[in-house]
C-alpha positions in Angstrom: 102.4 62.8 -326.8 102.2 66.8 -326.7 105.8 67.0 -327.8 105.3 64.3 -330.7 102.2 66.1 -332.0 104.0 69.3 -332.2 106.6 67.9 -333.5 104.8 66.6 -336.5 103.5 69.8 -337.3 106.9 72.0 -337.0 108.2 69.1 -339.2 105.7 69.4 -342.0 105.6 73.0 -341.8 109.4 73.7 -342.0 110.3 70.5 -344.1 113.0 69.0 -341.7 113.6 66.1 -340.5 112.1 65.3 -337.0 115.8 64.4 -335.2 116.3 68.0 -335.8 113.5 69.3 -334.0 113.9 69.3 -329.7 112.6 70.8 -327.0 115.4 73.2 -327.1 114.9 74.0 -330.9 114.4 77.8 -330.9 111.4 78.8 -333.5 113.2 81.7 -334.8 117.0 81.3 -334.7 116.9 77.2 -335.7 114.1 77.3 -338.1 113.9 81.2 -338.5 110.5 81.5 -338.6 108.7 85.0 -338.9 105.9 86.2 -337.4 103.3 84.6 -340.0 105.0 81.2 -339.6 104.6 81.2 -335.9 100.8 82.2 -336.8 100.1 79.1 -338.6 102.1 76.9 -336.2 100.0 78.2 -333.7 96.8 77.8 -335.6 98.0 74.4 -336.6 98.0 73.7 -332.5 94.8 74.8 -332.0 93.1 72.6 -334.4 95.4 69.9 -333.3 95.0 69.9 -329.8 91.3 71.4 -330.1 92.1 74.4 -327.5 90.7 77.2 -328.8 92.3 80.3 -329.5 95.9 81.3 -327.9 96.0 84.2 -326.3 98.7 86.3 -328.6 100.2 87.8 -325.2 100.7 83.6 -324.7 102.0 83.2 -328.0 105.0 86.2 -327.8 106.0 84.2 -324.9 106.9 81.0 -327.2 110.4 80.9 -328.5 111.5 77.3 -328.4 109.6 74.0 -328.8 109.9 73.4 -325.7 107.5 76.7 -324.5 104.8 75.0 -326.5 105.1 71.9 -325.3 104.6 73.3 -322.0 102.6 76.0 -322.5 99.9 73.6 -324.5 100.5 70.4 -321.5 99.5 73.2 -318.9 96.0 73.9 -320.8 95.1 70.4 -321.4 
């Protein structure tokens, strides 16, 4: 479910199709996403998954889909 969810919202926010998009999809070398983009995914995961705010120290440690699926499955 975790990994659906987030994939829904890297899929709307990067406008590719959600076969591309794995655990092992790398934020900034697959979709080369900047620093602003990973803001709004991560802001797009709070409000999803009604957590709160990530710690930024948290989110610097978040390079593929993968880290967020387990970083957000270890908070909920």
């Amino acid at each position: 479910m975790v990994f659906t969810k987030v994939r829904e919202i890297i899929c709307e926010k990067f406008a590719v199709d959600e076969d591309q998009v794995t655990m092992d999809t790398s934020f900034k070398e697959d979709l080369n996403a900047d620093s602003l983009d990973m803001v709004e995914i991560v802001m797009a995961i709070e409000e999803e998954f009604d957590i709160g705010e990530i710690d930024e120290d948290a989110v610097s440690g978040i390079d593929t889909v993968g880290d967020a699926v387990n970083f957000i499955s270890n908070i909920l």
